[in-house]
C-alpha positions as CSV (number, residue, x, y, z in Angstrom):
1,X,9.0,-2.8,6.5
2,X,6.6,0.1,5.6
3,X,8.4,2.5,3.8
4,X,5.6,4.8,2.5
5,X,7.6,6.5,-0.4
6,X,7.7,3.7,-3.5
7,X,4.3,4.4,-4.8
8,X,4.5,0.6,-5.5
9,X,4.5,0.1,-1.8
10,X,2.7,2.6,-0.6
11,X,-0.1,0.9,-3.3
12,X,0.1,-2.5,-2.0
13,X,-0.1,-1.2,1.4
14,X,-3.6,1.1,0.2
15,X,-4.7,-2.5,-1.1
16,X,-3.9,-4.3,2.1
17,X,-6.2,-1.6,3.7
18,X,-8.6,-1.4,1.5
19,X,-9.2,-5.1,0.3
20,X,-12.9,-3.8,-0.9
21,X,-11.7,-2.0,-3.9
């Protein structure tokens, strides 16, 4: 359910990786 192109996705996705920031 990744699509990698809505920035808002592809932000909440960054987040998910990156839970330090």
């Amino acid at each position: 359910m990744i699509v990698g192109t809505d920035s808002q996705t592809r932000q909440t996705v960054f987040a998910a990786s990156n839970p330090r920031l």
